[in-house]
N, C-alpha and C positions, 0 to 999 in steps of 0.2 A: 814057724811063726809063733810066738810069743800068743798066749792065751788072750792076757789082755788088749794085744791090739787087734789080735782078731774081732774081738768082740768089739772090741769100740770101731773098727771096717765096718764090720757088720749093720750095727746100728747104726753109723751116719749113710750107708747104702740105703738102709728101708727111709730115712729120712728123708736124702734125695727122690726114692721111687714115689712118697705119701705127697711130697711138692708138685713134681712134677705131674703126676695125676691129677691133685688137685689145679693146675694150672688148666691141661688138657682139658678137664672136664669142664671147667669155669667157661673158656676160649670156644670149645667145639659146640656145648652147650647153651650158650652166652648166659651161664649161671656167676651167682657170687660164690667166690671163692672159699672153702671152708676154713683155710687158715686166714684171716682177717682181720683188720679192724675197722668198724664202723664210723665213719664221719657223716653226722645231722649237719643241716646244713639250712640256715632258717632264711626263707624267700626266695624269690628267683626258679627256676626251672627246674633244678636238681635238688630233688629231697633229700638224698644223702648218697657216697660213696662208699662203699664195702674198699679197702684198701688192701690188697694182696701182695704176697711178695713181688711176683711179677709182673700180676695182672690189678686194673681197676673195674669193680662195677658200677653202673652209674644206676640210680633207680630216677627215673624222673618225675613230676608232679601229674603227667599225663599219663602214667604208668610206664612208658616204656622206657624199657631196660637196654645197656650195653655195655659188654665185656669188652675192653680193649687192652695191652698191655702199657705197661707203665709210660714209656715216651712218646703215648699219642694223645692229644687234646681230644677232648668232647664237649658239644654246646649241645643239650637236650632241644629238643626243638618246644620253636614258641606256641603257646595254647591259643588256641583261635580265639578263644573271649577275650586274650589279654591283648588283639591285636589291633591295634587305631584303624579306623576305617574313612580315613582323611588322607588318602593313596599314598602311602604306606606301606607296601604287602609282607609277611611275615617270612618270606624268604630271604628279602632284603635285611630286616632286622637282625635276622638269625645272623645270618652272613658279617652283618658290620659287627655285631657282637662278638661273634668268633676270632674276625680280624683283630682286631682293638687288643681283645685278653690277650689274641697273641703278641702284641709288642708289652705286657705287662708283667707277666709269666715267666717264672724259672721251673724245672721239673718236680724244687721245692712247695710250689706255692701252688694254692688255691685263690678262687676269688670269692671274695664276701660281699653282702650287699651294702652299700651304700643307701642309708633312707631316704625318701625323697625332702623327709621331715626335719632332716637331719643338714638342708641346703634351706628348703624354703617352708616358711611357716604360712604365708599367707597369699590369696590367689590359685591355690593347688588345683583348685577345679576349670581353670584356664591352661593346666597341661593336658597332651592328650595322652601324650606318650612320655616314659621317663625310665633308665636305667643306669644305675653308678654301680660301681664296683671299684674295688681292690685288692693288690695283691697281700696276701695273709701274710707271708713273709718279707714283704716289700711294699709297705703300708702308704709311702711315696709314689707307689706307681700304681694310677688309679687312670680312670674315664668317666664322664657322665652324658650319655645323649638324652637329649633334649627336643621335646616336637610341640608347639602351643595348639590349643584347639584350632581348628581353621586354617592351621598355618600363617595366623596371623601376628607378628612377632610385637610386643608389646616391652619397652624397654623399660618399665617398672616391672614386667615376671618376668624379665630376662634376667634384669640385671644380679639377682641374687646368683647364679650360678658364676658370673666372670667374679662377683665378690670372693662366693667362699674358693677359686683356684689363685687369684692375684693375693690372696691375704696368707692365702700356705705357700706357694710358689715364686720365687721373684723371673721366671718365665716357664711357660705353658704351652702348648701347642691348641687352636681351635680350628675349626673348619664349619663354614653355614651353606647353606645353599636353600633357596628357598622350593626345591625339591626333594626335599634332606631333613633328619634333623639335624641340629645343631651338635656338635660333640666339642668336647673338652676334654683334653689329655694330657697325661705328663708323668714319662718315665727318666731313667737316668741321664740317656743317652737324647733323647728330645727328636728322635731319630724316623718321628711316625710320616708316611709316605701318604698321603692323602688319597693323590691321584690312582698309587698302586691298588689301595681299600677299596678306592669306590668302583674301578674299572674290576673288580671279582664280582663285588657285588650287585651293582647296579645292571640291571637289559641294557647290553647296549644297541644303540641306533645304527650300526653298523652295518648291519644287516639288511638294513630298511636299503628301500630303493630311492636314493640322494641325487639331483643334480650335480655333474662337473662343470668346473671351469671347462671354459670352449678348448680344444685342442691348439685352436690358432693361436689363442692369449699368452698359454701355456710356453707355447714352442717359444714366441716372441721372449717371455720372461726365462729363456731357459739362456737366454745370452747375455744376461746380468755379470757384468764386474766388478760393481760397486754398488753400494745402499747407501742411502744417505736416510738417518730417521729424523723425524721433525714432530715436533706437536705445537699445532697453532703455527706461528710464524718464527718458533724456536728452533735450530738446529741443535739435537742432542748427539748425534755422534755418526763416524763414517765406520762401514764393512767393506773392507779388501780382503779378510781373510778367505777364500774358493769354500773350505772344509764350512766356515757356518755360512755361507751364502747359500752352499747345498741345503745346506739345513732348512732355509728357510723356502728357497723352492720347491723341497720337497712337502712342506708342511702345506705351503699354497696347491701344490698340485693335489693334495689326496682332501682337499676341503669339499663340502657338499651341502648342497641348498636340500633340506628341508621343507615339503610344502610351501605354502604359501603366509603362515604365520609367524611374525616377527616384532620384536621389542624395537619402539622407535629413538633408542635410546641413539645417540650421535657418536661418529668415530672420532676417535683421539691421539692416533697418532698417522702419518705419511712416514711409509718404506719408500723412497724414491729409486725407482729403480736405472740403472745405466749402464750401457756396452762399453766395451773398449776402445770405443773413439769418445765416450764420456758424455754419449748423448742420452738423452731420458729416454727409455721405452717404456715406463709407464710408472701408477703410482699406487702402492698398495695402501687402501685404508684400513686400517686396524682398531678395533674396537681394546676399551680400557683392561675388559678380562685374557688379553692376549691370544682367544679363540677365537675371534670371530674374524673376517676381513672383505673385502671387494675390491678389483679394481678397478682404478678410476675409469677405466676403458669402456665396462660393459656396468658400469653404476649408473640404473637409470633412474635416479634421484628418489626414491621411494625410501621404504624399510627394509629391502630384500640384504642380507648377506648372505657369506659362506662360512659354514663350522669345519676349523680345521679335524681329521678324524685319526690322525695319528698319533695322537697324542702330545704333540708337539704344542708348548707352550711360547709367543711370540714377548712374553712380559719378561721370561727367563735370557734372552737374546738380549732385549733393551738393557736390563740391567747390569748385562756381562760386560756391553759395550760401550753406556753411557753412563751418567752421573744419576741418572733417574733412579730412583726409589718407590718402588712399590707400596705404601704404607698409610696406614690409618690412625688418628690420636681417638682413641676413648676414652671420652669423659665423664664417668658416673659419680661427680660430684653433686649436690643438693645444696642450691642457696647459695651459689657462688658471691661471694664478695668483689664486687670489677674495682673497688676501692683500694683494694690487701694487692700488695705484690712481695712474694716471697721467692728466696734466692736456693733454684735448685740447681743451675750447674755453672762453671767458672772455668775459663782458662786462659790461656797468656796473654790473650785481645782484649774479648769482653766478657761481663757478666751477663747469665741470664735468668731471668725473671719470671716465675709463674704468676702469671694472675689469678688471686687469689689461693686458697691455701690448700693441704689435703692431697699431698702429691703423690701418696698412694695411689688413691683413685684416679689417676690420670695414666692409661696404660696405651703401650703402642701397639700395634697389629702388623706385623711383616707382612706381607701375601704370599709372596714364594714359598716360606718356606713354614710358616701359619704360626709361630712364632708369637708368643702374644708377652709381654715383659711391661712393668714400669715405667713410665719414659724417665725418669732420675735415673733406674737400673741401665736403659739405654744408650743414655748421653756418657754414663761414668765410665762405660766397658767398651765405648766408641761403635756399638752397632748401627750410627747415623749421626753426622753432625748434629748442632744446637743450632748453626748457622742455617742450615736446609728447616730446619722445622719449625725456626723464628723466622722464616720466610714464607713458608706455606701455610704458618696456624699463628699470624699472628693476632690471634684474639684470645690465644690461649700463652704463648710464650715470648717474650719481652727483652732486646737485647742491648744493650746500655754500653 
């Protein structure tokens, strides 16, 4: 063997041994790595990252440290002081945090803080809670949750956060719950799973000891061959197909009474249920958020219902199968003009008409899929007629 390559063998063997040791030692030890580079990192939980060949350190603002290799995520956990005490608890936090970066994140990027000063200038002392971020290398795919003092949601400190995502984004993803914060997201693919986020993070009720539907009601609905769904005196549409009618007895079967406290809020739509001679065996009432329901059998006219616990959504059925639309218009206009009628979308029938002006600030809300867009961006990309929404809002859109 040639002198020279020996030597140059040589010297990239001690190279590999000085890595790899150093890796060992970072990982067994959970030390920062001595080959390194340093990333500060200003706010938020993580003071800075030691960046290793193979390996990452993480130093936190709470002092603790961890050594993981490069293709694992880490969220330093949340500092007790920083954590709202408006039931809220910091494992949830940690948790939704974690989740969120993870649909933001390439193994490129980092995430930076978003200021809170940097959204809202005035009212600050009405949030309780507040965290934005972005991806470093993907400055488009960001998040902010959001929690007001009290939980009490206030649509002048709200409204600056739908501003600064509707004025960068011409669609968004949001999700609120008023045992929640509020969050705001938007990456490339639009692709965030709400229901998957919260059912990691959130306790679930699962566990608790639930009322069943009676086994009689049960057996009786288990010989449905047809749905008929209704809201009011409206017929929205018929299920023949066996595969989603499973679906939805099985979502009524696994529902569960909760104690004895209940929102008197009223149902909104009839599952009518029927056998194969096409008679009625009974009627399920279905509340507007597609979890909740009773039926009409054992409803004894109070506020009692059942939360469906399998995660099955009954809004996601209506939709498949009727004309129904899940959807919200938000209007964080100021000073509307009911005078001004301005022309925001048009097609081979009629014109249609916003009242008054600023069609930005007029944004739609999907529910299914949390979806938050323009309603101009809307109408123009056909994510919902003009015709449906100059029907349900007309005080807002005008059809000529």
């Amino acid at each position: 063997m040639k002198k020279g390559l020996k030597i140059t063998l040589i010297i990239l063997g001690v190279l590999v041994g000085i890595i790899t040791l150093d890796t060992l030692q970072a990982k067994i030890f959970n030390n920062s790595p001595i080959i390194k580079i340093r990333k500060n990192l200003k706010g938020g939980y993580v003071k800075y990252i030691d960046k290793g060949l193979f390996v990452n350190h993480y130093y936190c603002s709470n002092k603790e440290e961890k050594t993981l290799f490069k293709n694992v995520k880490y969220a330093c956990p949340i500092e007790d002081n920083d954590i709202t005490d408006n039931g809220l608890d910091k494992e949830f936090l940690q948790c939704l945090e974690s989740e969120l970066g993870g649909y933001l994140v390439t193994e490129k990027d980092d995430l930076v803080e978003i200021p809170l000063s940097k959204i809202k200038k005035n009212d600050t002392d009405k949030i309780e809670y507040y965290k934005g971020v972005y991806a470093s290398e993907h400055p488009d795919n960001m998040y902010v949750i959001v929690y007001p003092k009290n939980g009490t949601y206030d649509t002048n400190v709200m409204k600056d956060f739908d501003k600064y995502f509707y004025e960068k984004f011409s669609t968004y993803q949001t999700y609120s719950s008023p045992t929640s914060p509020t969050i705001y997201i938007h990456n490339s693919n639009l692709d965030v799973d709400f229901k998957n986020v919260l059912n990691k993070c959130q306790k679930s009720n699962s566990s608790n000891e639930g009322k069943s539907i009676s086994s009689k009601t049960l057996n009786k609905l288990n010989a449905t061959k047809k749905i008929v769904i209704k809201t009011s005196d409206n017929e929205l549409g018929t299920i023949n197909d066996n595969i989603k009618i499973e679906k939805i007895l099985s979502a009524i079967s696994s529902s569960k009474q909760y104690g004895d406290a209940f929102l008197c809020d009223n149902y909104a739509f009839n599952f009518e249920m029927y056998d194969q001679n096409n008679k009625l065996i009974d009627t399920i009432y279905a509340w507007h958020d597609g979890k909740r329901l009773i039926p009409s059998s054992i409803n004894n006219k109070g506020c009692s219902y059942y939360s469906i616990s399998n995660g099955f959504n009954l809004r996601q059925i209506i939709e498949e199968e009727t004309d129904y639309v899940f959807y919200n218009i938000l209007d964080f206009r100021d000073n509307i003009n009911e005078t001004t009628e301005s022309l925001i979308y048009k097609d081979n029938k009629n014109s249609y008409y916003l009242k008054g002006k600023d069609s930005n600030e007029i944004l739609i809300e999907f529910m299914l899929n949390n979806k938050v867009m323009t309603l101009k961006y809307a109408l123009e990309n056909k994510y919902i007629s003009a015709e449906k929404v100059a029907n349900d809002y007309k005080d807002i859109l005008i059809k000529k």
